[in-house]
N, C-alpha and C positions, 0 to 999 in steps of 0.2 A: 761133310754130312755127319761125321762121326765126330766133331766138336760139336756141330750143334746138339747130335741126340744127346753128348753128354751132358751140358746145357739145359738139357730139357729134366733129366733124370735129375742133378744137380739142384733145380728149383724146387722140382715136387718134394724131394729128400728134407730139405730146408723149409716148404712152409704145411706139409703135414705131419703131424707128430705122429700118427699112426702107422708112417712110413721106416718100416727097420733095416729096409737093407735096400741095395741097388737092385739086386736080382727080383726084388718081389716088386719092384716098380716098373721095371721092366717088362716083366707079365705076367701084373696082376692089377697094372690102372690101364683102363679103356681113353680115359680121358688121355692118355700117349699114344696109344694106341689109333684115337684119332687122329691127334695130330699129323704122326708120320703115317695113315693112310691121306690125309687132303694134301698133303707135300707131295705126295704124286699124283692125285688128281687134280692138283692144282698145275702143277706141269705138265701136265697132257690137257689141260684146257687154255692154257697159255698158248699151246703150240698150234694151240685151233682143233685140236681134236677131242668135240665137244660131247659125242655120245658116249669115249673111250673113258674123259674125265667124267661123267656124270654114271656109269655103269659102276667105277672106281668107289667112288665118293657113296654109291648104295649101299655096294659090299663092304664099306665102313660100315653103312648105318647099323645094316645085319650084325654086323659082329660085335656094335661096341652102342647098339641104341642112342649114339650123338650122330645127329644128323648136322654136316657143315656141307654147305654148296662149295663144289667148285671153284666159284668163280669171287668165293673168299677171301680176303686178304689177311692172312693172320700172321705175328710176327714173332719175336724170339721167346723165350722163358714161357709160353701162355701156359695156365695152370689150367686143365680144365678139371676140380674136382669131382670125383662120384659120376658125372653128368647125364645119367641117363635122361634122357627128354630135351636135352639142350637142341637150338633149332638154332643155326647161323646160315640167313639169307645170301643171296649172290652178293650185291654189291656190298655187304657188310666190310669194315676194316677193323681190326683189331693190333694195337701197339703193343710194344713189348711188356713184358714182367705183369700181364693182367692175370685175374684169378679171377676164374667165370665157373658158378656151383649146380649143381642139378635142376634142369627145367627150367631153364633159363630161355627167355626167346630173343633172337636179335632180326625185328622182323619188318614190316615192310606196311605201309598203310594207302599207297597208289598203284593202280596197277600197270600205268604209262611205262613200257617198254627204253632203256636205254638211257633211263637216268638214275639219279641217284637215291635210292629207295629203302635202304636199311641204316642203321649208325654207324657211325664208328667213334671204334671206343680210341683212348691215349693212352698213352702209355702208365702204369701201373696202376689200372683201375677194377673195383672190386666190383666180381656185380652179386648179391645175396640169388640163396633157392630162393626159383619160381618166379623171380625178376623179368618182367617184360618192358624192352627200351623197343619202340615202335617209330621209326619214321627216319629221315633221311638227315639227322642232324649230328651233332656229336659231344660226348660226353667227355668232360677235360681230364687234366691229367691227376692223375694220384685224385677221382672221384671215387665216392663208394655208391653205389648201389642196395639199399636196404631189401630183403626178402619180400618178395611179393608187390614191390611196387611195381608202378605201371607208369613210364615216364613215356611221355609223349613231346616233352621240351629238352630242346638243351639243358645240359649241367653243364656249369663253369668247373674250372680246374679245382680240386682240393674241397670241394662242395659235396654233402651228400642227399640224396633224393632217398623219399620214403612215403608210402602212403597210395591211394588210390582215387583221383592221378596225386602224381607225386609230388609233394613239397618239395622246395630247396631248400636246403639248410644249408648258409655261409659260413664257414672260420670267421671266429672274432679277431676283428683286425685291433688289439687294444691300442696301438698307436694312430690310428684314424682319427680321434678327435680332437688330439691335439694337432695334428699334419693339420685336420680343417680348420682348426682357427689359429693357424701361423704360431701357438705357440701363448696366446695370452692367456689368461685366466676365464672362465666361462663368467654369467650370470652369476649373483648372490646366490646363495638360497630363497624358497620363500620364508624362512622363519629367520633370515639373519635383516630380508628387506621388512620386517612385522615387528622389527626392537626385537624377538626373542632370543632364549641361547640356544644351541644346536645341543642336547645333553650328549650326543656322539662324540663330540671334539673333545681331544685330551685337556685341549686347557680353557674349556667350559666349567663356572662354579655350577655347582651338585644345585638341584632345584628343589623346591622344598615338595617333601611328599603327600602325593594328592592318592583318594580311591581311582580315578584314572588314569593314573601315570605307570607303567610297569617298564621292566629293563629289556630292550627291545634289542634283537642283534643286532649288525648291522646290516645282513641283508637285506633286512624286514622293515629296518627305518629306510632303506632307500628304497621299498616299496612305493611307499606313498609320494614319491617324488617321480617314477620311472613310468612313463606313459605304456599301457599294453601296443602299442606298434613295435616298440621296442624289445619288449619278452618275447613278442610273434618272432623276431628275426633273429631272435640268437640261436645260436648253432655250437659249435663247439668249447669248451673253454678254453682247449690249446691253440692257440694260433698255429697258420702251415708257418712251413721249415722255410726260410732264406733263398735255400737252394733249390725248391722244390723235390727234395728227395723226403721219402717217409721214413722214420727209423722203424726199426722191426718189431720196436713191444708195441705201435700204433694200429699193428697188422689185426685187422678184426674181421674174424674167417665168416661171417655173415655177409657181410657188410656195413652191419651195426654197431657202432660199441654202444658201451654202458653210457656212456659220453652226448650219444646222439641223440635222446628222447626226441620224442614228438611235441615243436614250438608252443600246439594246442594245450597238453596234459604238462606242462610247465606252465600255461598261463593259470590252469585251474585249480594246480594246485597252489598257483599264489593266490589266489579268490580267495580260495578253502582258508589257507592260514589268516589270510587278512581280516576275514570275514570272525575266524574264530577269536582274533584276537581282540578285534571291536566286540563281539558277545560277552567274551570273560570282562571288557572294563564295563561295561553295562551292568553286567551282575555286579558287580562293587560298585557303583554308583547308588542302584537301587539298595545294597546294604547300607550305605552312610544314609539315604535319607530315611532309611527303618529308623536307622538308629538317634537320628534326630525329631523321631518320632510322626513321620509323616509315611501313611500308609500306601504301598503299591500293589494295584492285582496285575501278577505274573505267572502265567501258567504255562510259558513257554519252554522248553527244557534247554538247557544246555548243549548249544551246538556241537555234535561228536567230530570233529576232525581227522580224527584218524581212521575213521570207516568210509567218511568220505572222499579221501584219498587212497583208499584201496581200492574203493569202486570205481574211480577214476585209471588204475591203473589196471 
């Protein structure tokens, strides 16, 4: 009993920084405080004595505003941060090393007696404030849980959900396209099957300079070639770990990192710049024919891109 509490102190010590000492972890996190109150009312409702666990498991609520049933299964290192409002239904499970943050609900969407009606989570999964995971399914390993989402489906392992109801966001597998085609070379391009040259390639000669021609990165040239199904489903840039373990700078106390936008507000801000960059060769298109003397009425302004990406964000 007294490795695991250390166990428990041990974790919170290592993923709150606001945590300075044993002693103030001890008692001054409730989210502990719960724990080892459900470790005894989970023992007394093990043992069948079900008003004894559930009287038990009150006098937690009173004292520490995390309401966990009973008849919870939760496992080693759980972090419950801040957690006031956190709700953990009967048949919920919880795997080790998870970090579950304030007003979180792990709750329940049928009300049929004696099956399995809450999630459960695996082992070392993040769930963000104010997260609701509703139903009797289970969220994989090393998932994260973004704030305020409301997942109602499975999440695969290393996957994170976000939004209302929630997207999945997969890890890029950058080795997936070769695994699928054994290894050979894709399709040409369309400008290599068109006679053209790619001007991206190092050993393309320099094309002679036009008013719609500008030096495009190379993110933005493979724009035009990159179908939106495809921006929809990208997710992280780091691919998961081999082993499935997470390293510790990956740790994002939300459940979000910087990392994880929304698939949406990534497709639109490739619109925005796309859109902006065909605008700018149109105004030099319309200047060469000025200049060749052939008149345009244009009264349209200049597409501002960078406001429309703040509105977007």
């Amino acid at each position: 009993m007294f490795d695991q509490l250390r166990e428990d102190i041990a974790c919170i010590h290592e993923r709150d920084p606001a945590a300075r000492s044993r002693i103030e972890i001890l008692t001054c996190y409730p989210g502990l405080h719960a724990i080892l109150v459900h470790r005894l009312a989970h023992g007394l409702w093990r043992r069948g004595w079900y008003w004894a666990g559930r009287f038990t498991s009150h006098l937690g609520r009173l004292l520490t505003g995390i309401e966990i049933h009973p008849g919870a299964r939760i496992g080693r290192r759980v972090f419950i941060d801040h957690g006031f409002g956190v709700v953990i239904g009967e048949t919920a499970e919880i795997g080790d090393d998870c970090t579950i943050y304030q007003g979180v609900t792990l709750g329940g969407t049928r009300l049929y007696k004696g099956e399995k009606r809450h999630p459960t989570l695996e082992e070392g999964v993040v769930v963000g404030a104010g997260a609701q995971i509703l139903g009797g399914f289970t969220v994989g390993a090393h998932a994260r849980v973004g704030s305020n989402a409301v997942v109602i489906k499975p999440v695969p392992a290393g996957a994170t959900a976000v939004g209302n109801p929630a997207r999945v966001i997969l890890p890029e597998d950058h080795a997936a396209p070769a695994a699928a085609s054994g290894g050979e070379p894709g399709p040409a391009p369309a400008s290599a099957a068109s006679g053209r040259t790619d001007a991206t390639r190092p050993d393309a000669a320099p094309a002679a300079a036009s008013p719609c021609q500008e030096d495009i990165p190379p993110s933005q040239s493979e724009w035009a070639a990159r179908p939106l199904q495809e921006l929809l489903q990208r997710g992280r840039t780091e691919p998961a770990p081999a082993d499935g373990a997470v390293p510790q700078e990956d740790f994002a106390p939300y459940g979000v990192g910087r990392a994880d936008d929304d698939p949406l507000v990534k497709v639109l801000h490739e619109l925005i710049n796309h859109t902006a960059q065909q605008d700018a060769r149109i105004q030099r298109l319309c200047s060469a024919l000025e200049d060749l003397g052939q008149r345009i009425e244009n009264g349209q302004h200049p597409l501002d891109a960078e406001r429309l990406n703040r509105m977007v964000e």
